[in-house]
C-alpha positions as CSV (number, residue, x, y, z in Angstrom):
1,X,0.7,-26.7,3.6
2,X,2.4,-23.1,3.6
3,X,5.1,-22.6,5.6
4,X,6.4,-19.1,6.6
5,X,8.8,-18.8,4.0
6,X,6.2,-19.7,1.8
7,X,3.5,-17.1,2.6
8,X,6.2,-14.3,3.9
9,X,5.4,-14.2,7.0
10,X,9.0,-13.9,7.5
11,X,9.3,-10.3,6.3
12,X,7.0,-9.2,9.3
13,X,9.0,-8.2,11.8
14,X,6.2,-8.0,14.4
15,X,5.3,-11.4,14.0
16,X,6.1,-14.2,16.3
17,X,8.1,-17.1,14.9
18,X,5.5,-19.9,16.0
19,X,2.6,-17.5,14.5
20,X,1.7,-18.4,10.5
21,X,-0.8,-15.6,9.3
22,X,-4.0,-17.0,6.8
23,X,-2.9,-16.1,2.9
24,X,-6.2,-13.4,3.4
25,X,-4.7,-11.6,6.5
26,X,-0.9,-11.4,5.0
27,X,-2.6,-9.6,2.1
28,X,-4.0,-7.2,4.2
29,X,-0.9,-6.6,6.0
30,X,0.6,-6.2,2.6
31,X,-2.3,-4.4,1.7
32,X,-1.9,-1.8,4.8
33,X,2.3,-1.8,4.3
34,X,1.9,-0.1,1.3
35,X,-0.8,2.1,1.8
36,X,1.3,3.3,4.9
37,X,4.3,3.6,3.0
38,X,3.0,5.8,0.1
39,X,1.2,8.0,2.4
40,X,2.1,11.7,2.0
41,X,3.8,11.0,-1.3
42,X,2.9,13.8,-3.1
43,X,2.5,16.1,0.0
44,X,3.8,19.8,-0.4
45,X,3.8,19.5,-4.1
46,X,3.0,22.6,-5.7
47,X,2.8,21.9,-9.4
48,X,-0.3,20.0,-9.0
49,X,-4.1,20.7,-7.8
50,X,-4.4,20.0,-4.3
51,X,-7.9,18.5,-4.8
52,X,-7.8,15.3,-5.9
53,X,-11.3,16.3,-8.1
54,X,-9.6,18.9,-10.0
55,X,-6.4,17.0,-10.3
56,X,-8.6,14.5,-12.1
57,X,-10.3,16.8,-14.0
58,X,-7.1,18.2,-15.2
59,X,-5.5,15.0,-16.4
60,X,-8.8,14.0,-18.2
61,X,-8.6,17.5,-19.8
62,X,-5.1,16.4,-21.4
63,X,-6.4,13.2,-23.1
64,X,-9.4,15.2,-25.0
């Protein structure tokens, strides 16, 4: 059985004590955490395209 220290339900700050999340909803936590966290990473950059389809385009152009 997995306790909270187990399954890190410990590093949610939001989370009860008594409440022990599935293994599939701490992965989506996790999931949503990071996602959140590297939001607006490379905002207000201006050495790259800000289209994501011509950013790609460019890198692929690179490796020809």
């Amino acid at each position: 059985m997995d306790t909270p220290a187990k399954t890190g339900a410990h590093l949610d700050p939001d989370l009860k004590p008594d409440q022990i999340l599935s293994p599939q909803e701490e992965r989506r936590r996790r999931r949503a955490a990071a996602l959140k966290a590297a939001e607006g990473l490379w905002k207000g950059r201006t050495d790259i395209p800000r289209d994501g389809a011509e950013f790609q385009d460019q890198l692929r152009a690179e490796w020809l």
